[in-house]
C-alpha positions as CSV (number, residue, x, y, z in Angstrom):
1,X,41.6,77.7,174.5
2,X,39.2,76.6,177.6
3,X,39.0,77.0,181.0
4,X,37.6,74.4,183.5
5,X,34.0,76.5,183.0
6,X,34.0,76.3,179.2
7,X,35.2,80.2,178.9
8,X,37.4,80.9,176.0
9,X,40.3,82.5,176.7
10,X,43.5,83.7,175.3
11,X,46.9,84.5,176.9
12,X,49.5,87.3,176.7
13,X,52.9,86.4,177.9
14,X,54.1,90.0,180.2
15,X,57.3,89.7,182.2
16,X,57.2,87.3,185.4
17,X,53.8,86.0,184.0
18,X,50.7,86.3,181.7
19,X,48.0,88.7,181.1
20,X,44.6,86.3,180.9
21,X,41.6,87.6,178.9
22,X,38.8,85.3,179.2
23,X,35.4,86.0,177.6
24,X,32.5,85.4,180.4
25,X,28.9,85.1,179.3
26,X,27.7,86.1,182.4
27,X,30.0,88.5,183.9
28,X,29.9,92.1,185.5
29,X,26.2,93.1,185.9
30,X,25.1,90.0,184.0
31,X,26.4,91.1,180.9
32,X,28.7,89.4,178.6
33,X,32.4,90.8,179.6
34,X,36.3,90.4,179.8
35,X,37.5,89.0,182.8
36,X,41.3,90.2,182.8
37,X,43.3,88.1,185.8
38,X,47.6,87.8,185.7
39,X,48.8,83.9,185.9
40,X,52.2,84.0,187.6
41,X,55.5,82.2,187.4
42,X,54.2,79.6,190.1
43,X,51.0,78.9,187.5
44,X,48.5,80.7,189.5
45,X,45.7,83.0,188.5
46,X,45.3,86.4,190.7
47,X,41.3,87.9,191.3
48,X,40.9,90.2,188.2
49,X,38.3,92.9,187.2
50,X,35.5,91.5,184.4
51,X,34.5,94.6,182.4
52,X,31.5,94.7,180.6
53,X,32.2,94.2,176.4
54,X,30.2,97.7,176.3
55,X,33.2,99.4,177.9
56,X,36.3,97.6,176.0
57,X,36.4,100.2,173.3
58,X,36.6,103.1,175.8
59,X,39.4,101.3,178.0
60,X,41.6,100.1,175.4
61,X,41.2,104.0,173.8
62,X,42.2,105.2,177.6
63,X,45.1,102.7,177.3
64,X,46.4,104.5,173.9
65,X,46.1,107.7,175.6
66,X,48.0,106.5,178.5
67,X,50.6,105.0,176.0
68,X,51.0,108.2,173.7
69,X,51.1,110.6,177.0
70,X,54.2,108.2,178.6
């Protein structure tokens, strides 16, 4: 899928919402990144960090550890 900008983007449904990852060309620092935002119930998209695609391997390992520690 789309956004209004021509992003692609994908959502995960989480309870009460969605988890949006939308890939930005031009994000953080000018470099191409993940912008990660929540869509609630009511439809509408909350401010959300862009992290640069040079950092997604180390926060998704941080997640795992996060996971495996709880």
């Amino acid at each position: 899928m789309a956004d209004s900008k021509g992003n692609e983007y994908r959502e995960v449904e989480i309870l009460g919402g969605n988890v949006r990852l939308t890939y930005v060309q031009n994000g953080w620092a000018d470099s191409p990144s993940i912008r990660v935002q929540i869509r609630d119930e009511t439809g509408h998209l909350r401010q959300g960090p862009e992290i640069p695609l040079s950092a997604v391997g180390g926060m998704v390992g941080a997640i795992v550890e996060l996971v495996a520690a709880a």
